[in-house]
C-alpha positions in Angstrom: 0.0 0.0 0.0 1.1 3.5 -1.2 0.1 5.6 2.3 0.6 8.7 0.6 3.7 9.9 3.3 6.5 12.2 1.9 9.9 10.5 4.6 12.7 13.0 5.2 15.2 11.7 3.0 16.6 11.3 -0.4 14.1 11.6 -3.1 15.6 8.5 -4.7 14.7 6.2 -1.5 11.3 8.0 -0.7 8.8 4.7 -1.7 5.2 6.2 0.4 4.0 9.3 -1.8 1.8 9.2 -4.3 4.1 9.8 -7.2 5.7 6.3 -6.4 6.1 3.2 -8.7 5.5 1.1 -5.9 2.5 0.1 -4.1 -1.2 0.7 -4.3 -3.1 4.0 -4.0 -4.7 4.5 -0.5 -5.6 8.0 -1.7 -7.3 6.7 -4.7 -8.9 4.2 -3.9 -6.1 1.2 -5.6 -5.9 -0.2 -2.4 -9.3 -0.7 -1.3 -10.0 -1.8 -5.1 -7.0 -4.9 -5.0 -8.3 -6.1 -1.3 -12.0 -6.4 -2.9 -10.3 -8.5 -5.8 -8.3 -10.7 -3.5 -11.2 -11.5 -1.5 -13.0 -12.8 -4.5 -10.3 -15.2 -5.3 -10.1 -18.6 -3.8 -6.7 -19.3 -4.4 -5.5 -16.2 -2.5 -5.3 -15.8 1.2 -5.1 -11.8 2.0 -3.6 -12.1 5.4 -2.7 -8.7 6.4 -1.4 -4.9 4.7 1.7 -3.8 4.1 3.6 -0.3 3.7 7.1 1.2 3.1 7.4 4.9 2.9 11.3 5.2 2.4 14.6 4.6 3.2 17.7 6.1 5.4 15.3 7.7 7.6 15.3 9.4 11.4 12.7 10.8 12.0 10.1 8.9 13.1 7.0 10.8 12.2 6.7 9.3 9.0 6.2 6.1 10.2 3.5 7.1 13.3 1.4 9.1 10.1 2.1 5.4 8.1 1.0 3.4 10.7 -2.7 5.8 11.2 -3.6 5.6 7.6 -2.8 1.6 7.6 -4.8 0.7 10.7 -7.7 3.1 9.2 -7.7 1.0 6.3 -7.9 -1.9 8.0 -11.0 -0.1 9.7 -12.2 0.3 6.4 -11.6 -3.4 5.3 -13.7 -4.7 8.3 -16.5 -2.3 8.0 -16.8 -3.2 3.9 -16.3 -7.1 4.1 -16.7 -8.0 8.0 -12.3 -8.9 7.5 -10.4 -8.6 10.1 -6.7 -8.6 9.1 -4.3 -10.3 11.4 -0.9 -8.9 10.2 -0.2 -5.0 9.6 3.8 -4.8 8.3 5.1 -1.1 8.3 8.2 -1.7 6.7 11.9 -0.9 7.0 13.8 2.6 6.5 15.3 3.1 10.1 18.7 5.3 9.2 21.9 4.5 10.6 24.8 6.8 11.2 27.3 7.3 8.1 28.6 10.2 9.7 28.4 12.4 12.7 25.9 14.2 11.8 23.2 11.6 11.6 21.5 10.7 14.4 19.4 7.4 14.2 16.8 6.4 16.6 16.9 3.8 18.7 15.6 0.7 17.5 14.1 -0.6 20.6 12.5 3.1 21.5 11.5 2.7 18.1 9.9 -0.7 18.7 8.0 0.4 21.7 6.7 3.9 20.3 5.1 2.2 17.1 3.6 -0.3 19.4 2.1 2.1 21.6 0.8 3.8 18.5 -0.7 1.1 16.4 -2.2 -0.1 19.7 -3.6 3.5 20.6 -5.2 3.3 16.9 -6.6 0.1 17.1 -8.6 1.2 20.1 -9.8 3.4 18.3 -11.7 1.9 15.9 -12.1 -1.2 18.0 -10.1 -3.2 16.4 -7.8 -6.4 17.6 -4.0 -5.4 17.9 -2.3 -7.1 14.9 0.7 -8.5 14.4 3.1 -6.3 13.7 6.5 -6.2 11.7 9.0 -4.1 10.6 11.8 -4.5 8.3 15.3 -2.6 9.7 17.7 -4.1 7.3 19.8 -1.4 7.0 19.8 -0.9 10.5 20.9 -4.8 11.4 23.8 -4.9 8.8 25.0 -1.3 7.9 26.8 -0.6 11.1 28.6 -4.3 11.0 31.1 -3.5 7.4 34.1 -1.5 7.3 35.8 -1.1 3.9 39.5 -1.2 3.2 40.5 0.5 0.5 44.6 1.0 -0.7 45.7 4.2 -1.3 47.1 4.6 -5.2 47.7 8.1 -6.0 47.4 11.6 -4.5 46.5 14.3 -6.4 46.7 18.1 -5.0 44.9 20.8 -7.1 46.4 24.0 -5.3 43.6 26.3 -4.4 40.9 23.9 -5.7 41.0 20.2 -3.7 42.9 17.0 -3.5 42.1 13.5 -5.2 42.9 10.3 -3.2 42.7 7.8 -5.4 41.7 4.1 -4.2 41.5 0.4 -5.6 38.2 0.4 -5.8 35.0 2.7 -6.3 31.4 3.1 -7.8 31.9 -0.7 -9.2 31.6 -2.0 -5.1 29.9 1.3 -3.8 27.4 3.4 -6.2 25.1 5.1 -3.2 27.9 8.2 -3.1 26.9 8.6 -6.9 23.7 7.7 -7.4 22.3 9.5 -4.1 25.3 11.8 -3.1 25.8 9.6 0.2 27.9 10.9 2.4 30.8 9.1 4.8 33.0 8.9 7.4 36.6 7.8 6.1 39.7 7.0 8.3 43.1 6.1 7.9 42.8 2.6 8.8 47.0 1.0 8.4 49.1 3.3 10.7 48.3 5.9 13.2 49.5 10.0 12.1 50.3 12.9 13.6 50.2 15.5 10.7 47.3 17.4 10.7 44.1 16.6 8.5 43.3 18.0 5.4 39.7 17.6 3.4 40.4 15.2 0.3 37.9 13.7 -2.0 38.1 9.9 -2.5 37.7 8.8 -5.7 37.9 5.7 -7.2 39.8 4.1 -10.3 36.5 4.0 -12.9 36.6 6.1 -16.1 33.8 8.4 -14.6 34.0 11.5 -13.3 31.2 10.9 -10.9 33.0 8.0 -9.6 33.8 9.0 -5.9 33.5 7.3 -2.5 33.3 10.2 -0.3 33.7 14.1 -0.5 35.5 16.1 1.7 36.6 14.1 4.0 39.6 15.1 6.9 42.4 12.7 6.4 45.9 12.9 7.5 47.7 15.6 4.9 50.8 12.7 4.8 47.9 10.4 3.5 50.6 8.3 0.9 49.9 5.3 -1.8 50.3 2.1 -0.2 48.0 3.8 3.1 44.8 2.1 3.5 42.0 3.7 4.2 38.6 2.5 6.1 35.0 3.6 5.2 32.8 2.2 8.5 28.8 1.5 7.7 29.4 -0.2 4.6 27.6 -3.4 5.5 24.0 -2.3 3.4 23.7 -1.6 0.2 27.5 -2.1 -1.1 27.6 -5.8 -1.6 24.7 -5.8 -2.5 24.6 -3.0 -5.5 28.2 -3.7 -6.7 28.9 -4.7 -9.9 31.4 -5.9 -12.6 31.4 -2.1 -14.0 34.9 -1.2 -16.3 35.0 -5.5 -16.0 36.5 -5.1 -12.4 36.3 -8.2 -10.2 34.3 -7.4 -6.8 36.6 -7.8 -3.4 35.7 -10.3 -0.7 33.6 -10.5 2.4 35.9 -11.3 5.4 34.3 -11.8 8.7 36.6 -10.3 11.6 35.5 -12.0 15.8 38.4 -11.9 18.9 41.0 -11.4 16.4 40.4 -14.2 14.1 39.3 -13.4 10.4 37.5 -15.8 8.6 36.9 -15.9 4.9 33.0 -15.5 3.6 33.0 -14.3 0.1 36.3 -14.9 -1.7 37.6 -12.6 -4.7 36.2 -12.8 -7.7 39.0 -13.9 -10.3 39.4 -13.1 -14.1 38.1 -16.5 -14.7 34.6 -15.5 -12.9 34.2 -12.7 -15.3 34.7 -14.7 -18.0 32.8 -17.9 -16.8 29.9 -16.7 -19.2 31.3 -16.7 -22.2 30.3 -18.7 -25.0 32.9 -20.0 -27.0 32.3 -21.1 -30.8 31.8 -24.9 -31.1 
């Protein structure tokens, strides 16, 4: 369902309004339209309603306004077709912190508050609490990645800025360009005393657009062969990288007391190649 709730956040990962590609209409009338369908059809068992209004979100307003319009349709549901709907799922969004400057909620205050809420709603129209779910992805696996990059070239543009360059880029991490993220970038192989100075990290791709983070304080001796760690990476890297300018993606290494442990190994020249045809 489409609840018709404009989130805080990048217009690229807003998913409730109306001018959405996802979900039905509650505004218009889709919503109530496809329930009356599914409740014709045998084959289908319409066991609850289900919302997401966005993505990388903090404040929780959105989801309280979500969560009012859901349970009224649910209201509306009974009242029409004497249904009551056991399951009410409000989706995922929760933002974490890619720099200091965000300031995500905590999950359990979270948790409680929207219970309170639908509950409070519920009552209001006398309906049965449902079950509820919500969908923190991000939340769950951003904050447990770090990426290690290598340091390859420095480039200093007096009076303009300075390009770090890295072994990697927009091929294992797109969100910088396709939503202007933003990070928190530290120099992760040896400890410094110079001072910082902002540098852009930018990646090896043959796109201009191809950085990792902008304006970022690191050490002004930053030198090729430093590596360099971007926390928070753990949603929606892996997960959107690709095989862009034919580069290979890295590995997944899991890292508990000390010991590291292998999850995802490098792909290889061979694994690019893999699916290729070859003439008979």
């Amino acid at each position: 369902v489409t609840p018709g709730v404009e989130a805080h956040t990048h217009e690229y990962v807003m998913t409730g309004q109306e001018d959405q590609k996802f979900g039905f209409s509650l505004a218009s009338g889709a919503a109530a339209e496809v329930v009356r369908r599914a409740l014709t059809l045998p084959s289908l068992e319409l066991v609850g309603l289900h919302c997401h209004i966005g993505s990388q979100i903090f404040d929780v307003h959105g989801f309280t306004l979500a969560a009012h319009r859901m349970v009224g349709l649910m209201a509306e549901i009974r009242a029409e077709h004497d249904v009551v709907l056991p399951e009410l799922d409000l989706g995922g969004g929760q933002g974490i912190a890619y720099t200091s400057a965000d300031t995500p909620m905590d999950l359990y205050d979270y948790a409680a508050g929207l219970r309170l809420v639908v509950e409070k709603v519920c009552a209001e129209f006398g309906l049965p609490m449902p079950r509820l779910a919500v969908e923190p992805g991000r939340a769950i696996s951003g904050p447990t990645t770090v990426t290690l990059y290598e340091v390859g070239t420095v480039k200093e543009l007096p009076g303009l800025r300075t390009y770090v360059s890295i072994d990697g880029g927009m091929s294992d991490n797109i969100r910088t360009a396709l939503y202007d993220a933003r990070y928190t970038v530290v120099l992760a192989s040896r400890s410094s005393t110079a001072q910082p100075s902002n540098v852009t990290l930018c990646g090896k791709h043959c796109e201009s657009g191809d950085i990792v983070a902008h304006d970022v304080p690191l050490p002004a001796d930053l030198a090729p062969g430093d590596l360099v760690a971007v926390p928070a990476s753990g949603a929606y890297h892996r997960s959107m990288a690709s095989n862009y300018n034919h580069v290979p993606r890295p590995p997944v290494v899991a890292v508990k007391d000390g010991v590291a442990r292998l999850l995802v190994r490098r792909e290889t020249e061979q694994d690019l190649l893999a699916l290729d045809v070859a003439d008979e």
